[in-house]
N, C-alpha and C positions, 0 to 999 in steps of 0.2 A: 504494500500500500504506500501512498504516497508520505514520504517524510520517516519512511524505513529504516533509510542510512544503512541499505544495505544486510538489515540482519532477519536471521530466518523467522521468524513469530512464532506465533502459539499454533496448535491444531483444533479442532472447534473444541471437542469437548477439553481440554486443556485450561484453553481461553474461559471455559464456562465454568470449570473446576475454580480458576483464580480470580472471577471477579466475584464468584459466590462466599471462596474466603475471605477477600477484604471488604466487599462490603458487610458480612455478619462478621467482620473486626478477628476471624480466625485467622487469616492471613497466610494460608496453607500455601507452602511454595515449593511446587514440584517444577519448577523452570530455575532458567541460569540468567538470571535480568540482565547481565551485561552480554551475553549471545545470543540472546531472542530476544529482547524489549528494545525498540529505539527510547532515544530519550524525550519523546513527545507520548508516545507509550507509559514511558515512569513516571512522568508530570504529571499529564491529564490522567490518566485509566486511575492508575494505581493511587497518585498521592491524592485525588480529588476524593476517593472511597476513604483516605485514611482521616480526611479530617471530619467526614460525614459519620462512620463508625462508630467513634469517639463521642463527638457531639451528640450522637442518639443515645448513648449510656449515661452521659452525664444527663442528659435529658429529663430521662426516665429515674435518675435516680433522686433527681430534685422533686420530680413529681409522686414520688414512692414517700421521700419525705412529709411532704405538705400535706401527704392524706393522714397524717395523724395531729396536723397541729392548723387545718383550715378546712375543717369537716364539713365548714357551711357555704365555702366558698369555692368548692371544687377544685383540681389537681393545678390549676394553671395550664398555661397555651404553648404546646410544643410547639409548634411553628417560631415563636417566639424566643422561646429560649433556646431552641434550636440556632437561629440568628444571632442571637444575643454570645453563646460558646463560640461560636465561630469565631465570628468578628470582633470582638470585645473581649477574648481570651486568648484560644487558640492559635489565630493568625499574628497577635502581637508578639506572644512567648514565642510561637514556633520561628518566627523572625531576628530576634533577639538569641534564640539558641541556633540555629545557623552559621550567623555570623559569628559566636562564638567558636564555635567548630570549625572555620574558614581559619579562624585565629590559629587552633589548635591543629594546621596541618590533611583537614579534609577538602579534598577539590569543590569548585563551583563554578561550573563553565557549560554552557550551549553543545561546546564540542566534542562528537561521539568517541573519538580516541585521541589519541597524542602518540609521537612516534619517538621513540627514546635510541641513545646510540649507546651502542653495547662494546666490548672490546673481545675480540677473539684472537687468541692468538695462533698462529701460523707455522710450525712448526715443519720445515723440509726436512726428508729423508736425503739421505747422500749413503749408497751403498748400505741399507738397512743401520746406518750409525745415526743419530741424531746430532747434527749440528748445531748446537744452541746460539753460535754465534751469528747466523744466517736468520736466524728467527726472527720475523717480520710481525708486523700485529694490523688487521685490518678491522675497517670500524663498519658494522654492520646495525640495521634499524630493526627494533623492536617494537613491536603495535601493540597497544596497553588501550584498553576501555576504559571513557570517563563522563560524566557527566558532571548533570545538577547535583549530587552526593551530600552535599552538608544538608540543604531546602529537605531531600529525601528523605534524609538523618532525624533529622528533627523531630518531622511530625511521625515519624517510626516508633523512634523511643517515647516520645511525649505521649502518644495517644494510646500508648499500648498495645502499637498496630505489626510490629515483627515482619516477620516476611526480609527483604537486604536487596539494594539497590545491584550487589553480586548475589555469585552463587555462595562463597563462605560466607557472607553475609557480615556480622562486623568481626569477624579474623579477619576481615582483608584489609590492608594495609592501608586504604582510601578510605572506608570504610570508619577504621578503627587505629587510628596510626600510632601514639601513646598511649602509655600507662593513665598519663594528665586525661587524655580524650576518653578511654574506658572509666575513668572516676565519673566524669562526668556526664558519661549516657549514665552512668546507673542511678545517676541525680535523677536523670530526664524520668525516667520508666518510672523514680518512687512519686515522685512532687505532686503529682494528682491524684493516686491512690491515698497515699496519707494524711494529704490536704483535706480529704472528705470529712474525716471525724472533725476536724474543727468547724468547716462548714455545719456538720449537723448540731455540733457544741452551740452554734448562734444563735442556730434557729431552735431547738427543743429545751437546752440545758447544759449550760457549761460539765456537769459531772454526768449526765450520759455519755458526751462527747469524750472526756477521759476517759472512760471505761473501759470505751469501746475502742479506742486508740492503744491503750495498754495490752486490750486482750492480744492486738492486730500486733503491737513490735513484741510481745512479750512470745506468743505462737508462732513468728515470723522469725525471733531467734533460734526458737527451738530450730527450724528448719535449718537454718544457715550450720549451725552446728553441728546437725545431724549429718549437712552435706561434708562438711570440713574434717570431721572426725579420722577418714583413712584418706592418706593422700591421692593424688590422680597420677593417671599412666604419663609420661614426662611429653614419650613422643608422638601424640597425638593434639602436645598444648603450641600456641604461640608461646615466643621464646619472650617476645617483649614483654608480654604477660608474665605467663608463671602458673605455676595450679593454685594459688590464694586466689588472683585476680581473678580466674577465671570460673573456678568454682563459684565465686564470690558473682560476679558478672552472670552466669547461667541460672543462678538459684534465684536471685531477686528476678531476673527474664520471665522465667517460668511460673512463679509465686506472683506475677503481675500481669502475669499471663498476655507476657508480649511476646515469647518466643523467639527474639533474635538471642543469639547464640558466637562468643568469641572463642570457640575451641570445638572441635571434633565432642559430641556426647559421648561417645566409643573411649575417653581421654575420662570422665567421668566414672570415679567408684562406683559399687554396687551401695552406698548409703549415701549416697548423691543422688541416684536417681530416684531409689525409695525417696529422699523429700522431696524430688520433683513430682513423682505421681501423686504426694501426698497433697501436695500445691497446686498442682490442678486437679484434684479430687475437691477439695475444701472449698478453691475459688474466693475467698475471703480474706488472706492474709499475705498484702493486701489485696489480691484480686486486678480484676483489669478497671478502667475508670470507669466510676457511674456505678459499674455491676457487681462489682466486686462488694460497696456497702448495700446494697441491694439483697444481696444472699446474708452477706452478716446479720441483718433485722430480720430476714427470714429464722437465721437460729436462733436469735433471742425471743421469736415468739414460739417456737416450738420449744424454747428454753423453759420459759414463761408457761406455757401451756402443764408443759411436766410438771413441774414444779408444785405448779396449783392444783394437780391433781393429788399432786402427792401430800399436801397439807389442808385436800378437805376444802381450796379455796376456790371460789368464781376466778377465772385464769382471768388478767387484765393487762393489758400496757397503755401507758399513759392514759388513764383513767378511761381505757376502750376496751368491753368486754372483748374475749375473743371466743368466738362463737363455729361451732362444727365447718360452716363454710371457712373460714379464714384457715382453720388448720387442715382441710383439706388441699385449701389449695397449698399452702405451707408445705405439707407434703409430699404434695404433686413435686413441686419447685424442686425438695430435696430428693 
């Protein structure tokens, strides 16, 4: 198609596998973006879904909110705050962490490769003896994929949307180029999951909003610890990395259920990936944005539900009975 630059694309059902992952924010990436995506491809398709994904979680999770503290005033206007996340959140951060990342050594550029000169050396035989003083060195061009990458980066990590503008996705050196630059996506992936419990601290109750913040780093340590327990296999990590970082870097990924990934999983212990399954089993600590507190108030009213059974009491949250429907659908959810 026009504006290809050349590279092979998707096959239909492929094409339809990847835009059903990013727009339900799974972000399932069975393609190599830099050998089949142009970069009008990663722009519009892909980064247009990751800021829509996102914004629909947070959405929905503002309005899951308000049904317990504007009972008479109904959930509020998705369309609205849907605009509102976008523009007035999303596109300012995701622009501000960009160009940070620009800072930090990741490309930003229109153009679909760059041609790099590489040094080969030349080495003549003379009579099966090697001549080393005859040895010549000739400079040969190396064709390296590149793009928009930082813009890409951004609303990846930010929105909890995974998937990688390559195929190693941030192992690669564009991608993910410093120790500095992997600190700071793992900024990116926590700052809206964890931002949630204080948003909900404003609007219900400063000591709900703790609570539920503490349950979230206090269960989200366990994981990290569990992961970190036995070390990782050496030769399947980045070397700039390390197995802390990357340990470190896959488990918050996974537990925020963004899924980009700075090491081979194959490089990952067997108690590394038990707390990944555990992390996407839970979905809650802290989860992907929007959804991720979305499921957490789900376990505090089947919390709550128990509980009350268990002492004889009318189950309630914030002075809202909770009645057979609520806990079924509670159910359904879990």
């Amino acid at each position: 198609m026009p504006l290809s630059e050349g590279k092979g694309g998707l096959s239909i059902d492929l094409a339809f596998n990847t835009a059903i992952g990013f727009i339900a924010d799974t972000n399932l990436q069975h393609y190599v973006g830099d050998q089949q995506l142009s970069n009008f491809s990663q722009m519009i398709a892909l980064t247009f879904t990751m800021f829509v994904a996102p914004a629909s979680g947070i959405a929905a999770a503002f309005a899951f909110i308000r049904s317990f503290i504007r009972k008479n005033f109904g959930l509020g206007n998705f369309y609205v705050d849907f605009t509102r996340i976008i523009f007035t959140f999303l596109l300012p951060v995701a622009l501000v962490s960009s160009i940070i990342l620009m800072m930090m050594g990741v490309p930003q550029t229109l153009n679909s490769h760059i041609i790099t000169s590489t040094l080969e050396s030349i080495v003549k035989e003379n009579d099966k003896a090697i001549a080393a003083t005859t040895a010549t060195t000739a400079a040969a061009g190396q064709t390296t994929d590149i793009g928009p990458i930082a813009s890409f980066e951004s609303i990846k990590l930010l929105g909890s949307n995974g998937g990688g503008f390559f195929g190693s996705n941030s192992g690669h050196p564009f991608d993910n180029p410093t120790g500095l630059s992997n600190i700071y996506e793992m900024f990116l992936m926590l700052i809206i999951p964890l931002s949630f419990p204080f948003a909900y601290a404003k609007l219900i109750g400063k000591g709900r909003g703790i609570s539920i913040l503490l349950v979230i780093l206090v269960s989200f340590g366990a994981l990290i610890a569990m992961a970190l327990s036995i070390g990782s296999v050496s030769i399947y990590l980045e070397t700039r990395f390390g197995s802390f970082d990357s340990v470190l870097f896959n488990t918050i990924s996974i537990a925020t259920n963004t899924g980009a990934t700075n090491s081979a999983l194959s490089a990952m212990s067997p108690n590394a990936i038990t707390s990944f399954f555990l992390a996407m089993f839970v979905q809650a600590i802290p989860g992907v944005v929007g959804i991720g507190m979305i499921v957490m108030m789900v376990y505090v009213i089947l919390t709550l539900f128990i509980v009350g059974l268990m002492v004889g009491k009318t189950p309630e949250f914030m002075n809202m009975k909770i009645n057979p429907k609520d806990i079924k659908l509670a159910v359904s959810y879990f």
